[in-house]
N, CA, C and O atoms as CSV, one atom per row, in Angstrom:
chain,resi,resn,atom,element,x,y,z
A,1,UNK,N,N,-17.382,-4.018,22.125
A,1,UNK,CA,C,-17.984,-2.987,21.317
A,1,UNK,C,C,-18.556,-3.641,20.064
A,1,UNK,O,O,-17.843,-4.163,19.209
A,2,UNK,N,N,-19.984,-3.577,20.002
A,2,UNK,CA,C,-20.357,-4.065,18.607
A,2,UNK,C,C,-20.605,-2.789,17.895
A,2,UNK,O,O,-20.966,-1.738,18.426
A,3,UNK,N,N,-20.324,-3.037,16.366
A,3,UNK,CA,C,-20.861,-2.157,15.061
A,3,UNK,C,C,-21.565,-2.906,14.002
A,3,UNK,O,O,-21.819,-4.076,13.715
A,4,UNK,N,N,-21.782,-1.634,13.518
A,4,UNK,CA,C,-22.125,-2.165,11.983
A,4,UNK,C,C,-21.770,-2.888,11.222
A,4,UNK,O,O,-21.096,-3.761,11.769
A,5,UNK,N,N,-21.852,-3.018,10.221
A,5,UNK,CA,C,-21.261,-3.658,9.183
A,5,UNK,C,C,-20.882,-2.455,8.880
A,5,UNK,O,O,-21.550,-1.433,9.035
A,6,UNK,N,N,-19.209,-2.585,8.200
A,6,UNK,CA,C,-18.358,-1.543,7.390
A,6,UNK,C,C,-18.430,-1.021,6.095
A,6,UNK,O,O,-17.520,-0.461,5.483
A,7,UNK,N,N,-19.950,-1.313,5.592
A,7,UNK,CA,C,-20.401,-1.011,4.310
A,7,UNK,C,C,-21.129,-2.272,3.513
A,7,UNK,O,O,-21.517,-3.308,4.052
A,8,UNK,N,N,-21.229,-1.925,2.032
A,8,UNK,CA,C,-22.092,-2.945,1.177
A,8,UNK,C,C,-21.872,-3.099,-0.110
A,8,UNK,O,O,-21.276,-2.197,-0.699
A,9,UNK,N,N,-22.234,-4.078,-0.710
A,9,UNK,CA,C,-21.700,-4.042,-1.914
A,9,UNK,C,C,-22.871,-3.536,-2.562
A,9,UNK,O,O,-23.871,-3.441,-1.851
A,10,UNK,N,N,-22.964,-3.177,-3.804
A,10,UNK,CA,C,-23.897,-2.689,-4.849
A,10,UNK,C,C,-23.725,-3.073,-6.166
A,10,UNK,O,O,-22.538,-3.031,-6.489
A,11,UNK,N,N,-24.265,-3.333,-6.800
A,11,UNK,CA,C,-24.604,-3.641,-8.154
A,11,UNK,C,C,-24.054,-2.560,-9.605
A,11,UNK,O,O,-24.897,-1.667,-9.692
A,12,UNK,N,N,-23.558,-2.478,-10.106
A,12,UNK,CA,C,-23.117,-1.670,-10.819
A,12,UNK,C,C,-22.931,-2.292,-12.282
A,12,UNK,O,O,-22.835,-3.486,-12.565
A,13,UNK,N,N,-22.894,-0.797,-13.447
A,13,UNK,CA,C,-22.777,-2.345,-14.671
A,13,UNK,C,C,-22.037,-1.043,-15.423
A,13,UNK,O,O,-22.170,0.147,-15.138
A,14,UNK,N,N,-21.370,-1.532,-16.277
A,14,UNK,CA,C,-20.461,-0.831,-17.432
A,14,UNK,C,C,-19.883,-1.579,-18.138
A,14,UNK,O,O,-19.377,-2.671,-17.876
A,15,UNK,N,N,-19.982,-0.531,-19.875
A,15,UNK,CA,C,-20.078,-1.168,-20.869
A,15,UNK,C,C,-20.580,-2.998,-20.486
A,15,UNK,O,O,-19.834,-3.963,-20.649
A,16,UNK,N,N,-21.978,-3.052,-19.975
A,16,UNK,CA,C,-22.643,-3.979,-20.628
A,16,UNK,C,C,-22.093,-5.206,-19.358
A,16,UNK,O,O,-22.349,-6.377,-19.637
A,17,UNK,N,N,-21.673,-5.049,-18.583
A,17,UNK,CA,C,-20.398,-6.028,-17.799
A,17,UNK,C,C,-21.024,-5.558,-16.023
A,17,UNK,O,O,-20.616,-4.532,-15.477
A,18,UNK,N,N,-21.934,-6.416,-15.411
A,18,UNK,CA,C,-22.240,-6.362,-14.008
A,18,UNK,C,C,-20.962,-6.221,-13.142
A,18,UNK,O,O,-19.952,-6.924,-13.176
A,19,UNK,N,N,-21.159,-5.458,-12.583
A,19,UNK,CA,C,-19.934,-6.175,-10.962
A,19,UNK,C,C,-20.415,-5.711,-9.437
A,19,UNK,O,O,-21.539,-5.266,-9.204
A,20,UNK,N,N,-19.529,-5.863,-8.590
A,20,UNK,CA,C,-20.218,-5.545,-7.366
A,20,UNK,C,C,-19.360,-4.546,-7.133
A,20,UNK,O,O,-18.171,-4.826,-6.980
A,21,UNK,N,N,-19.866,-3.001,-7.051
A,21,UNK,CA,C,-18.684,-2.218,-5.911
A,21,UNK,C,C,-18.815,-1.898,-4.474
A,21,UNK,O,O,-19.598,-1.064,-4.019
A,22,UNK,N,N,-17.844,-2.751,-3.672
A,22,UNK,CA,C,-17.638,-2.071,-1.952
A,22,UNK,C,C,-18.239,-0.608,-2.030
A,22,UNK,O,O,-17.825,0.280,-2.777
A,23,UNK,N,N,-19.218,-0.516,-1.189
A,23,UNK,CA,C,-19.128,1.050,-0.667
A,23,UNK,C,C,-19.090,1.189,0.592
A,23,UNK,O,O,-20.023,0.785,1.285
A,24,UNK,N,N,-17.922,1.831,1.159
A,24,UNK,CA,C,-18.135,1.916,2.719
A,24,UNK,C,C,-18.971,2.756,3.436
A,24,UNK,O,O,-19.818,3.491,2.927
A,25,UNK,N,N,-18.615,2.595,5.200
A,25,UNK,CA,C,-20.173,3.288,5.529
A,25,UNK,C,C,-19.418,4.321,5.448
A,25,UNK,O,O,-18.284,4.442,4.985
A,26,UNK,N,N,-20.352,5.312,6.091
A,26,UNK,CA,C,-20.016,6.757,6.305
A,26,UNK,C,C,-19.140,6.757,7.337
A,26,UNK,O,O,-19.124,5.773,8.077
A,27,UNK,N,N,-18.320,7.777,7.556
A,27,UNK,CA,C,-17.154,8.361,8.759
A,27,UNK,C,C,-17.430,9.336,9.127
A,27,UNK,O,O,-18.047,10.071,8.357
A,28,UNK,N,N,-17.065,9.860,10.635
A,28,UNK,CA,C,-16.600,8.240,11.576
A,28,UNK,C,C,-17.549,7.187,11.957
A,28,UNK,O,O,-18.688,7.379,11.533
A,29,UNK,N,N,-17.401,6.318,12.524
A,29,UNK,CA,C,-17.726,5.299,12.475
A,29,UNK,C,C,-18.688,5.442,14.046
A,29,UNK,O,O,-18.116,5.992,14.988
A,30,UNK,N,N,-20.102,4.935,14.238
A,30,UNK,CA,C,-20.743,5.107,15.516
A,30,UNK,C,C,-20.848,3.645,15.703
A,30,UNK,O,O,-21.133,2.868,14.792
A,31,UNK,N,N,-20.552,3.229,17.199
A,31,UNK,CA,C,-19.838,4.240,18.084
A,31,UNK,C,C,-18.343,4.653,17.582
A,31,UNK,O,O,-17.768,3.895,16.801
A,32,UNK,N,N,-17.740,5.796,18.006
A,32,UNK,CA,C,-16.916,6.003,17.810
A,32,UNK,C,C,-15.612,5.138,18.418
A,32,UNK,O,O,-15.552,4.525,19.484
A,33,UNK,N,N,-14.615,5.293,17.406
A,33,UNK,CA,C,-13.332,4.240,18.431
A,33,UNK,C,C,-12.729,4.751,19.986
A,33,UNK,O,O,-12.221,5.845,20.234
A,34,UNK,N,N,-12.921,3.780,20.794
A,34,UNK,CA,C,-12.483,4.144,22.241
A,34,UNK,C,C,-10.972,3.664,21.883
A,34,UNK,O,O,-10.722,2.472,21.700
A,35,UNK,N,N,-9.858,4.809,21.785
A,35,UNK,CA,C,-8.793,5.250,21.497
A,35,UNK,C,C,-7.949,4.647,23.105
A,35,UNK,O,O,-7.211,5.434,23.699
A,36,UNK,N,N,-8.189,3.146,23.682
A,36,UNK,CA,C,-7.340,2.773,24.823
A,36,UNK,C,C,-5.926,3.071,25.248
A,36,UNK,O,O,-5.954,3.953,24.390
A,37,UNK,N,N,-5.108,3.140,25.592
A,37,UNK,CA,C,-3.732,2.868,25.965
A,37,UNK,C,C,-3.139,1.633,24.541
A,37,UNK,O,O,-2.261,1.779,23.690
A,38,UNK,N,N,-4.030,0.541,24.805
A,38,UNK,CA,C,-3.572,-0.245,24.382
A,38,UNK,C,C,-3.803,-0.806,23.644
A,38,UNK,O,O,-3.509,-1.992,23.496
A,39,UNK,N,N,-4.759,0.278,22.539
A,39,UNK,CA,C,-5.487,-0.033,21.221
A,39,UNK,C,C,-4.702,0.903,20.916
A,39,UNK,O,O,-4.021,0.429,20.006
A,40,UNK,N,N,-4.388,1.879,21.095
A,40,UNK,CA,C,-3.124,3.276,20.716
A,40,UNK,C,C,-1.912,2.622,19.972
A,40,UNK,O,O,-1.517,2.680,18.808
A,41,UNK,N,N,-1.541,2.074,20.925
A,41,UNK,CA,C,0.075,0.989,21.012
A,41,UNK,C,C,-0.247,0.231,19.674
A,41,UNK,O,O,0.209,0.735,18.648
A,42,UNK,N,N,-0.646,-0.394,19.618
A,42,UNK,CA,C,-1.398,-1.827,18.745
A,42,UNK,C,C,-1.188,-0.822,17.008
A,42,UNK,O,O,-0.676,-1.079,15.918
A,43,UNK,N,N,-1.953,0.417,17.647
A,43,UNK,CA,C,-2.069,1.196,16.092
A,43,UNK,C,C,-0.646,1.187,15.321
A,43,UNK,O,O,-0.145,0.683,14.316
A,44,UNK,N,N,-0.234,2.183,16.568
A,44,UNK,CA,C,1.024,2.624,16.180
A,44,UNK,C,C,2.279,1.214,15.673
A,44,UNK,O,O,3.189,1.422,14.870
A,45,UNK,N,N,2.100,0.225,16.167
A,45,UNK,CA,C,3.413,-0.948,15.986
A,45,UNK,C,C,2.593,-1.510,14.298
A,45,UNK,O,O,3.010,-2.385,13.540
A,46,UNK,N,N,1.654,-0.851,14.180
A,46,UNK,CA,C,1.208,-1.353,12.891
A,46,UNK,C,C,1.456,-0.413,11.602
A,46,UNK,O,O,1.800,-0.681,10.451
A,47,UNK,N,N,1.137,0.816,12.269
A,47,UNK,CA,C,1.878,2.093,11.263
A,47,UNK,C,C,3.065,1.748,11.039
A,47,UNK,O,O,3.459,1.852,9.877
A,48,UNK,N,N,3.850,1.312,11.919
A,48,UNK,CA,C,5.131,1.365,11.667
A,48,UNK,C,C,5.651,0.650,10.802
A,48,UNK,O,O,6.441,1.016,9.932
A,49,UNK,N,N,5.140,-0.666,11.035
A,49,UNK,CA,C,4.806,-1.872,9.891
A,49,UNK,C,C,4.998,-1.557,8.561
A,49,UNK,O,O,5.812,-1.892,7.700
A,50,UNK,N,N,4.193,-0.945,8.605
A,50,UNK,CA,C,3.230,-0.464,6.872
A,50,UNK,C,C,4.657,0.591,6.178
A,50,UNK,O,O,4.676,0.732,4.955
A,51,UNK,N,N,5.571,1.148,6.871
A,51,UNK,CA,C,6.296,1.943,6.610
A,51,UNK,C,C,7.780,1.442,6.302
A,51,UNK,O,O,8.749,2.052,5.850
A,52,UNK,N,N,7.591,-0.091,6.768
A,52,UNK,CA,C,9.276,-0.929,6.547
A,52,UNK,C,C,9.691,-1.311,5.390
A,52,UNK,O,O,8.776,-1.585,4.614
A,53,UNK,N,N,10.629,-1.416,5.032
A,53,UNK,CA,C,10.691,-1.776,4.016
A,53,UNK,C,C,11.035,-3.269,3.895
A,53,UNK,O,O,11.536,-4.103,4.649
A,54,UNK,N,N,10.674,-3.266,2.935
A,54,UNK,CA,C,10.484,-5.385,3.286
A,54,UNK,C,C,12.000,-5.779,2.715
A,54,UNK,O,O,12.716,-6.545,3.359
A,55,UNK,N,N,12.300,-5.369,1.834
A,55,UNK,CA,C,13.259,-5.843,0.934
A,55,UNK,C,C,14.662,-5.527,2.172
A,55,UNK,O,O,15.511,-6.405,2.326
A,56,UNK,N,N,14.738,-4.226,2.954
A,56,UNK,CA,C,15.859,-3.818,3.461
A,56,UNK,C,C,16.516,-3.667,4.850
A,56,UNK,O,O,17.658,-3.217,4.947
């Protein structure tokens, strides 16, 4: 599956001071995600991840 690029940076300036801000693309994303068996799985053991606690 190829896409886009996930957005761009832009030029922005305050008080006097350039920077670049990420803007992402729009959602959802075309093509849309083909939601596999085993892109499902993959999600989920990663949610779960994100929810551990590291320290305990």
């Amino acid at each position: 599956m190829q896409r886009e690029l996930q957005g761009h940076y832009a030029k922005v300036s305050t008080v006097g001071e350039s920077v670049l801000a990420f803007v992402p693309a729009p959602l959802p994303p075309d093509p849309s995600i083909d939601w596999t068996p085993e892109l499902h799985s993959k999600f989920d053991k990663a949610l779960l991840a994100l929810g551990r606690n590291p320290t305990g």
